[in-house]
C-alpha positions as CSV (number, residue, x, y, z in Angstrom):
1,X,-11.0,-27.8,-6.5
2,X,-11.7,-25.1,-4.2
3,X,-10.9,-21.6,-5.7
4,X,-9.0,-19.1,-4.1
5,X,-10.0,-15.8,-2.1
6,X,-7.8,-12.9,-2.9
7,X,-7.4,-10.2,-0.7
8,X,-6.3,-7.5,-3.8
9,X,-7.8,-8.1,-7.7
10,X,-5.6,-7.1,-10.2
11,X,-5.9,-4.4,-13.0
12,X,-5.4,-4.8,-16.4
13,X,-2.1,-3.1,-16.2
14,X,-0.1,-3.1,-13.3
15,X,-1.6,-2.8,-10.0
16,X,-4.2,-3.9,-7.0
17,X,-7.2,-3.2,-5.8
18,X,-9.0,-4.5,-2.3
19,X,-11.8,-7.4,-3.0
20,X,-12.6,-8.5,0.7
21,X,-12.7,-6.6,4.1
22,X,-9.4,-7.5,5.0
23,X,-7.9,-6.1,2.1
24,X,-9.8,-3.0,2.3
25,X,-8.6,-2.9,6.7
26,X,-4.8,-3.6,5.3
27,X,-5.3,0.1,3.1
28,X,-7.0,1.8,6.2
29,X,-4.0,0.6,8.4
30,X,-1.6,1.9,5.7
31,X,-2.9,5.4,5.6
32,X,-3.7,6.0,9.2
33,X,-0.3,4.8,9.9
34,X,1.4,7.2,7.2
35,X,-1.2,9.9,8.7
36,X,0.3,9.3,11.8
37,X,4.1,9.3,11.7
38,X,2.9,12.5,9.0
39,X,1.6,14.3,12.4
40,X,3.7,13.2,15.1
41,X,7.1,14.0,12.5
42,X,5.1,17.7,12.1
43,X,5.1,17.7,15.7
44,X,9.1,17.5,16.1
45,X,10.1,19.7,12.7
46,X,11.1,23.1,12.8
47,X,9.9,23.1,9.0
48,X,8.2,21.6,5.9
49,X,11.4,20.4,4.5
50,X,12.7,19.2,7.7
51,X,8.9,17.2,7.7
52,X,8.9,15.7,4.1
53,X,12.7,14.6,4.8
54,X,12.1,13.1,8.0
55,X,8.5,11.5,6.6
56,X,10.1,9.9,3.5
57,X,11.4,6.7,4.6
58,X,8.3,6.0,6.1
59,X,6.2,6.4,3.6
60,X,8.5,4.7,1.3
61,X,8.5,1.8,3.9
62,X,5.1,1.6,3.8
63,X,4.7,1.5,0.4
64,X,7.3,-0.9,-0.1
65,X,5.8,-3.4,2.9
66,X,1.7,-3.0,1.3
67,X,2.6,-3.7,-2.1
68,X,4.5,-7.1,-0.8
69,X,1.4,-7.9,0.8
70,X,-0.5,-7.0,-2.4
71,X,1.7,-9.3,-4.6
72,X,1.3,-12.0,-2.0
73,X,-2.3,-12.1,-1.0
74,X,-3.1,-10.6,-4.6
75,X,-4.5,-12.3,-7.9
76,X,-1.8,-13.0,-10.3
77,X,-1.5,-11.3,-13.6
78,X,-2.3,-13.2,-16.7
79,X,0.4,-12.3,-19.1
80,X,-1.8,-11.0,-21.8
81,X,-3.8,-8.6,-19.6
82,X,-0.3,-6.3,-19.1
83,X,0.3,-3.4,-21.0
84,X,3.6,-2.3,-21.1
């Protein structure tokens, strides 16, 4: 039985990390997209709070949409590895 390639390892507690290139281009899209909508919202504001209001739902987005890829493409967690 051929074993599967994950994109993201898991931690001992919760989380993921990139194993292959395409998991390490899926991180490198995430931040230069946050890094983007970060500028171009700058761009628009009039201040730091009107920046950090308008730039949280994206970065929540974001976060939300790469860890759904992480759980997806990831390595399960063995149930004795988390600590809770």
């Amino acid at each position: 039985m051929a074993q599967r390639k994950y994109l993201f390892g898991s931690r001992g507690g919760v989380g993921y990390y990139p194993t292959t290139v395409a998991g390490w281009i899926i991180v490198l899209i995430y931040f230069a997209f946050l890094i983007y909508e970060f500028i171009r919202i700058n761009s628009m504001s009039h201040s730091l709070k009107d920046t950090l209001i308008g730039f949280g739902p994206f970065f929540f987005g974001a976060t939300v949409i790469l860890l759904f890829i992480c759980y997806l493409t990831g390595q399960p967690f063995k149930r004795d590895e988390l600590k809770i």
